[in-house]
C-alpha positions in Angstrom: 22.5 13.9 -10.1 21.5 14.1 -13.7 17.8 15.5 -14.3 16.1 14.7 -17.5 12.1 15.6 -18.3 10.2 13.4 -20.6 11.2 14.7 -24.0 15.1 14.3 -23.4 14.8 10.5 -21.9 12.8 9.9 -25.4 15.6 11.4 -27.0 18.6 9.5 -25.5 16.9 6.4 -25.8 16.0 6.7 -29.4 19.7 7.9 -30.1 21.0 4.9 -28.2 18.8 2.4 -30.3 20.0 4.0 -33.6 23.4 3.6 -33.0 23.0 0.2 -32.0 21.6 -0.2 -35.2 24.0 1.5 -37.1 26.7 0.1 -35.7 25.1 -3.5 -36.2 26.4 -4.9 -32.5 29.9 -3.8 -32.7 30.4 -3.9 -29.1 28.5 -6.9 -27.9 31.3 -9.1 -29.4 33.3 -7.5 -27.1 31.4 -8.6 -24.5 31.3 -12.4 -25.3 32.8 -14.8 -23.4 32.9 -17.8 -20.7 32.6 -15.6 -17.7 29.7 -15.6 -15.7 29.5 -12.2 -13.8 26.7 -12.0 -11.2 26.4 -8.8 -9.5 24.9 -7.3 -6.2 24.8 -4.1 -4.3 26.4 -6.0 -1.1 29.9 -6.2 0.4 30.5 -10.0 1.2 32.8 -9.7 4.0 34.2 -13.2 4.1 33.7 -15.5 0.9 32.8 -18.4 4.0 29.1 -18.7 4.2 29.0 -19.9 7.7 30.9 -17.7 10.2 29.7 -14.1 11.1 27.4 -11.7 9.9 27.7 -14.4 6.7 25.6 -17.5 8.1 22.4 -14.5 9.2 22.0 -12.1 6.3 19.5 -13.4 4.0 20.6 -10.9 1.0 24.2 -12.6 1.3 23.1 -15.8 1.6 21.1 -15.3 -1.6 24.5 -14.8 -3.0 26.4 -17.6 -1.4 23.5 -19.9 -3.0 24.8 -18.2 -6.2 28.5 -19.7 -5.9 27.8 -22.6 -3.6 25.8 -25.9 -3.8 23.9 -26.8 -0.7 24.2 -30.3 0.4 20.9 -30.2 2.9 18.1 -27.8 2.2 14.5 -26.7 3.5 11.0 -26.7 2.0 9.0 -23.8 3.0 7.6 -26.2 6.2 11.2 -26.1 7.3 11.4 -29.2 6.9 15.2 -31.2 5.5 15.5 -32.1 2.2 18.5 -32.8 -0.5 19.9 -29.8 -1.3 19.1 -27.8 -5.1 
């Protein structure tokens, strides 16, 4: 683990926004394209939201609403409604 007091931090983050000045973006237009990449800090273990320890996680679910449309869905009374 990497410690850093107060004056260093201020120090690599000044360095990092000078060279992203002086380098005027040079390697954001490597980072351009048609690929949406959404991350988490959670193993999916099956890419099928409704079997398993899939259908009862709410932090995986979060993510299966990510990739997935939902064709029914509930207000916060619990009632149905069209999916979002």
């Amino acid at each position: 683990m990497i410690k850093l007091n107060r004056r260093e931090t201020l120090a690599l983050g000044g360095g990092t926004f000078l060279s992203e000045l002086l380098l005027g973006g040079a390697f954001a237009s490597a980072q351009t394209s048609d690929t949406l990449t959404i991350a988490y800090n959670v193993n999916l273990p099956s890419f099928d939201p409704t079997v398993g320890p899939s259908a009862v996680n709410p932090t995986i679910q979060a993510i299966y609403r990510a990739i997935y449309d939902q064709y029914v869905g509930q207000n916060p009374t619990f009632l149905s409604r069209p999916g979002f």
